[in-house]
C-alpha positions in Angstrom: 104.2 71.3 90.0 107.3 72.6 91.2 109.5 76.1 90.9 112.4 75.7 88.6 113.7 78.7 88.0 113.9 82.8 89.4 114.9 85.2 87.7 115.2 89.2 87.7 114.7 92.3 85.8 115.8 95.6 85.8 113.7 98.3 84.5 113.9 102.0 84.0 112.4 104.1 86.7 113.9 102.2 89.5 111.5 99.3 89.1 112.6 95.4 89.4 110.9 92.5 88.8 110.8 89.0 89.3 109.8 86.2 87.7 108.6 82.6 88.8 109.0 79.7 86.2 107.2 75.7 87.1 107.8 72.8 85.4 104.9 72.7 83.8 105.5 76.4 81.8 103.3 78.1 84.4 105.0 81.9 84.9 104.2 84.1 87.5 105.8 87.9 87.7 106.2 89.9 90.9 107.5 92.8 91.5 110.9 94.2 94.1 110.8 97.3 93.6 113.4 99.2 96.7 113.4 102.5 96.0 117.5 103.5 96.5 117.9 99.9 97.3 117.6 97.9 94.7 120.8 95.4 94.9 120.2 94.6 98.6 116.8 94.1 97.7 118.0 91.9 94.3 120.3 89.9 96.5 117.6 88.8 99.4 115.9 87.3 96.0 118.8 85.0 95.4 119.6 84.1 99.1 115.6 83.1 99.0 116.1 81.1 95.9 117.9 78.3 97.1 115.2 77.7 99.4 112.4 77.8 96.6 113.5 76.0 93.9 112.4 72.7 93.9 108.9 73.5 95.6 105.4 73.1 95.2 104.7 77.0 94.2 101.2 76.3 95.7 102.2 76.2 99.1 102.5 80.3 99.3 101.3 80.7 103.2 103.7 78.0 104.0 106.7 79.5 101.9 106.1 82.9 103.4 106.6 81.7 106.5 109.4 79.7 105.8 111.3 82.7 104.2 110.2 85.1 107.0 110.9 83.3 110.1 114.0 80.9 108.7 116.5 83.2 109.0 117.1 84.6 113.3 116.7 88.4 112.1 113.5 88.7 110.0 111.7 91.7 108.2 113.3 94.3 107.3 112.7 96.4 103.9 115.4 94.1 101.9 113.9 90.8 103.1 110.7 91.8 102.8 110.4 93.1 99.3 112.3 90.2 98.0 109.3 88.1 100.2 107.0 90.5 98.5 107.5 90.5 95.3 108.6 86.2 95.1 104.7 85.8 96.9 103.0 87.9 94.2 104.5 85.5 91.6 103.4 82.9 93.6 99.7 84.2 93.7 100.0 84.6 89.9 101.2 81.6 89.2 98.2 79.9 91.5 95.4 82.0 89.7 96.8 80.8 86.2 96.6 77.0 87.7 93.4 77.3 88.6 91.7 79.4 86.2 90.9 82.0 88.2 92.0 85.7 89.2 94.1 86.0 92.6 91.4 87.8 93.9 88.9 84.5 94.0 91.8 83.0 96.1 91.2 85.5 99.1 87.9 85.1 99.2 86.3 86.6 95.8 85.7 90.6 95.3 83.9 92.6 97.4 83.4 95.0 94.3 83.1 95.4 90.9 85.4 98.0 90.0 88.5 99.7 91.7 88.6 103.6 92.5 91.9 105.1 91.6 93.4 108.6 91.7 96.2 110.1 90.5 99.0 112.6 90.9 99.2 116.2 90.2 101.6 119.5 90.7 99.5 122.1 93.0 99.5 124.8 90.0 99.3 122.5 87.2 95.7 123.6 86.4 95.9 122.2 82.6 97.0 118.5 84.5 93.8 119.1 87.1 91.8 119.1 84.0 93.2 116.5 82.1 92.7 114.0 84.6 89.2 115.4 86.0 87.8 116.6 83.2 89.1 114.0 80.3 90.0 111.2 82.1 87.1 111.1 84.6 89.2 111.0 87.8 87.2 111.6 91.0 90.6 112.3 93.3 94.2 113.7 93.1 97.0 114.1 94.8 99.7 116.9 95.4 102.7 116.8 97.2 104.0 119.5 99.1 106.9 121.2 97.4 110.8 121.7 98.2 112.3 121.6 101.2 111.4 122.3 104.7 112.7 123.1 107.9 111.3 122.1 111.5 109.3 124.8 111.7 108.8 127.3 108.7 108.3 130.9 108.3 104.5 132.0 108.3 105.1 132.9 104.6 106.6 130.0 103.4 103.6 128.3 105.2 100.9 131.0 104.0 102.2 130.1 100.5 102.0 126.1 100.9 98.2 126.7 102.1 97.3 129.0 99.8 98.2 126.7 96.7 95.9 124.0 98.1 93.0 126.4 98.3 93.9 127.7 95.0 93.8 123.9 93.7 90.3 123.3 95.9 88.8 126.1 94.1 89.8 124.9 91.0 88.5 121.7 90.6 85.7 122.2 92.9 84.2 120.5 96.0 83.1 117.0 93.8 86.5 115.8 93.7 89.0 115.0 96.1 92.5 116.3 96.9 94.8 114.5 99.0 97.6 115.7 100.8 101.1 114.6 100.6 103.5 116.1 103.2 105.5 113.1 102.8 107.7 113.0 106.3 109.0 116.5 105.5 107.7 118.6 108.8 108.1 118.7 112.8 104.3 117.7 114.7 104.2 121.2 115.5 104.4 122.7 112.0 102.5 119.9 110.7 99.6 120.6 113.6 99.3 124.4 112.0 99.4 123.4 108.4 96.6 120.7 109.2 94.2 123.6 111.1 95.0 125.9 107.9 93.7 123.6 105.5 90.7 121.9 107.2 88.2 124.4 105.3 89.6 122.9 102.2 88.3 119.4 103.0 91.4 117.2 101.7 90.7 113.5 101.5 93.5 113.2 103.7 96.6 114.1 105.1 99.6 111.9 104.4 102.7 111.4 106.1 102.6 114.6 107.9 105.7 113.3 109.7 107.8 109.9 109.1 105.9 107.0 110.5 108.5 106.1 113.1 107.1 107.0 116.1 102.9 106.2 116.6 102.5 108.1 119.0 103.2 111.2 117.8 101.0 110.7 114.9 98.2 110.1 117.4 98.9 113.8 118.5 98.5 115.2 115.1 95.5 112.8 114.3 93.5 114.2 117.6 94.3 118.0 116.2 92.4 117.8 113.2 89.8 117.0 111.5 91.3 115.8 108.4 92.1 112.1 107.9 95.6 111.1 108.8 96.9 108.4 106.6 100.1 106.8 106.9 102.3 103.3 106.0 103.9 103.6 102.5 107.2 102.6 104.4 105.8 100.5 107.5 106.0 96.3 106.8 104.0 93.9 107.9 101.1 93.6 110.0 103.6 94.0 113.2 104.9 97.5 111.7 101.2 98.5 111.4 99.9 97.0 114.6 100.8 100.4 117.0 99.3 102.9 114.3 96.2 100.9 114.3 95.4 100.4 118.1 96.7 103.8 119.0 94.3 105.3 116.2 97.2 107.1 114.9 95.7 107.2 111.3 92.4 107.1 109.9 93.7 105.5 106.6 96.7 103.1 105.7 98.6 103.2 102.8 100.7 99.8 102.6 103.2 99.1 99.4 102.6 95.8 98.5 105.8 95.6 97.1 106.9 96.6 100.7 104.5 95.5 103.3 104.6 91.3 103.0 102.8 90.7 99.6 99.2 90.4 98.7 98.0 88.2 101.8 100.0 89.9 104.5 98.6 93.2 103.7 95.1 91.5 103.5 95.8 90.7 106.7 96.8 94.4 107.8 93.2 95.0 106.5 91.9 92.7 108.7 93.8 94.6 111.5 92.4 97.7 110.1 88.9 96.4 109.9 88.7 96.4 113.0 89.2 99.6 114.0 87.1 101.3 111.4 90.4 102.4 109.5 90.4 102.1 105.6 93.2 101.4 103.1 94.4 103.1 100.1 97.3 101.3 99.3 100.7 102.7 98.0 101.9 102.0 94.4 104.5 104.5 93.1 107.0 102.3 90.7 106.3 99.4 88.8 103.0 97.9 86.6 103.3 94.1 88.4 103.3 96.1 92.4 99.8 98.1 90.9 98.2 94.7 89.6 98.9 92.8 92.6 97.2 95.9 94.5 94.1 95.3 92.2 94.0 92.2 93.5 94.1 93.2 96.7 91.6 95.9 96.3 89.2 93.6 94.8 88.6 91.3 98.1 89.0 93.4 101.4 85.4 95.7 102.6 87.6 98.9 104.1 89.5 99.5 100.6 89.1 103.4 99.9 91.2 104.3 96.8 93.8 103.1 94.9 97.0 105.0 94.0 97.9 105.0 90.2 101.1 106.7 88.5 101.0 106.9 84.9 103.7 104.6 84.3 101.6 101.7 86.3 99.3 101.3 83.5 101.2 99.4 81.7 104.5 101.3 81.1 105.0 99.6 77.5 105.8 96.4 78.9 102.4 94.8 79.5 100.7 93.7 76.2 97.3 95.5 77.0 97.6 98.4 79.8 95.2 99.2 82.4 92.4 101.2 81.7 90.8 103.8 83.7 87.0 104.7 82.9 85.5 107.7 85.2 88.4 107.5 87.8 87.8 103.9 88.2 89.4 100.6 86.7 87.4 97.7 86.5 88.0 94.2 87.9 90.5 92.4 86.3 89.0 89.1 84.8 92.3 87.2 83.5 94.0 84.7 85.5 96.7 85.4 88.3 97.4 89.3 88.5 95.4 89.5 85.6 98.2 90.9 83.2 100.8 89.1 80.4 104.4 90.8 80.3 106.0 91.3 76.8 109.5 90.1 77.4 110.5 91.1 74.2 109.9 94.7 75.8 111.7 94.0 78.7 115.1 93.4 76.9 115.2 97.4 76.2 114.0 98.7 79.3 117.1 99.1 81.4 118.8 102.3 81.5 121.2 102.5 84.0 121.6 102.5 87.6 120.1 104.4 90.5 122.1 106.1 93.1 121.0 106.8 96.6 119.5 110.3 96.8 120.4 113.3 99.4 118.9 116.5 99.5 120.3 118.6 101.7 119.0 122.8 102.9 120.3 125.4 100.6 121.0 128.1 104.0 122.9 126.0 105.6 123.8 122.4 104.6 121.8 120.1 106.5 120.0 116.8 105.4 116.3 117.3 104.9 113.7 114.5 103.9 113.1 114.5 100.3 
């Protein structure tokens, strides 16, 4: 068997994917999704390509490798979302040959069914209910909203804190909330937002600063007692390895679309493992990222939650969607990533570029993290 073809498609909501073709009419679909970078990411696809075609799509350790460590400057979010989403292909493609789900290829499941939350607005009571009430979900999250400075005023802080209280009262101490500061404060203002909310029990607290720098999410992580969680943006196990021995977070969010694909980030779990740190990996675009997560989820012992977006489900372009029963989805049972694409559906799902994205302070100009 041997890879003839690659191709790419892209969707609406910033999502890309790519598809593997053999020579024996084996497909397998994975997904490049670079949020604000999708051409770079496109274009690492086609340098990769040459390289590819022609080979035995079986061989995915030994082609990862190849495509990581062939070129002097390796990773990188470009590089290795195009490595990403080409080795989830791969894994499909190798599940389909043999029958089987990806899942049996890393060493069978660990569990019969997947735990998933989803996403919610603080005071969006009637969503709160929908999800908990209707659709059975045992955890949300909220991000924090607008813009922030370094260090905020105690109201604009009192008001942050007292929306997550409001949403804890609301939905009551049997389901979680999780936390999403996503990279926008300094340590300091993230220390005295985490001591605030402790009585409100979050299931974590993510990204309560950008992930650059370990160490000072170490700091934050010894201030509190809520769970730091961290790594939608970090890549491979060498971009987790500092978080995880300096104990900086007590739960790792990887992308697989990001991080290295389906075995490298079962490898970061191994990493993880070790340390008594769980995952709950990161999936905020596309339906082929989310099933290769299931996949993922399936097989390693410290999995903790999986996200799911709406659109993940199956976004009109799978030909049976995901289902979620009591906050939880069930193991997939078809071959490869367990899902068939209708590429009749893809044709019309296009609608335009996506620009880069700046948000900037309204008193006085400046950039601030979105």
């Amino acid at each position: 068997m041997r890879i003839v073809s690659i191709e790419q498609y892209r969707l609406r909501h910033r999502c890309q994917l790519v598809k593997v073709t053999t020579d024996t009419g084996l497909v397998g679909w994975g997904e490049i999704t670079l949020e604000g970078k999708l051409d770079s990411a496109s274009a690492a696809v086609k340098e990769l390509s040459g390289y590819l075609i022609g080979q035995d799509p079986l061989r995915i350790e030994h082609h990862w490798q190849s495509m990581y460590r062939s070129a002097f400057y390796r990773g990188g979010p470009q590089n290795m979302t195009a490595i990403s989403g080409i080795e989830h292909a791969l894994y499909d493609i190798a599940g389909k040959h043999f029958g089987v789900p990806s899942y049996w290829l890393l060493g069978g499941p660990t569990r019969d069914r997947i735990k998933v939350y989803a996403h919610s607005a603080w005071d969006d009571y009637d969503r709160m209910d929908y999800l908990v009430k209707e659709k059975g979900f045992k955890a949300i999250k909220c991000k924090v909203p607008g813009k922030w400075h370094g260090i905020e005023t105690p109201q604009r802080t009192q008001e942050f804190i007292d929306l997550v209280y409001k949403a804890r009262e609301h939905v009551g101490p049997s389901v979680d909330i999780a936390v999403e500061l996503h990279g926008k404060m300094s340590p300091a203002q993230a220390i005295r937002v985490c001591k605030e909310l402790e009585d409100a029990h979050p299931l974590w607290v993510e990204e309560p600063v950008p992930q650059e720098n370990p160490d000072v999410l170490a700091t934050i992580a010894r201030s509190t007692t809520i769970p730091i969680a961290t790594g939608e943006r970090l890549i491979t196990r060498w971009g987790f390895r500092d978080i995880v021995e300096k104990q900086a977070a007590a739960i790792l969010q990887p992308d697989l679309a990001h991080a290295g694909g389906i075995l490298e980030t079962r490898k970061i779990a191994a990493l993880a493992e070790m340390y008594y740190i769980y995952l709950a990996p990161h999936s905020a675009i596309g339906p082929v990222a989310f099933a290769a997560s299931l996949q993922l989820d399936a097989c390693i012992p410290n999995f903790l939650i999986q996200e799911l977006h709406d659109y993940t489900c199956g976004w009109g372009i799978l030909k049976e969607d995901w289902e979620v029963k009591d906050g939880y989805i069930e193991l997939p049972q078809k071959p490869g990533l367990g899902f068939e694409i209708d590429e009749e559906a893809l044709k019309g799902s296009f609608d335009g570029d996506f620009a880069l994205t700046s948000w900037f302070h309204d008193d006085d100009g400046s950039v601030t993290d979105w």
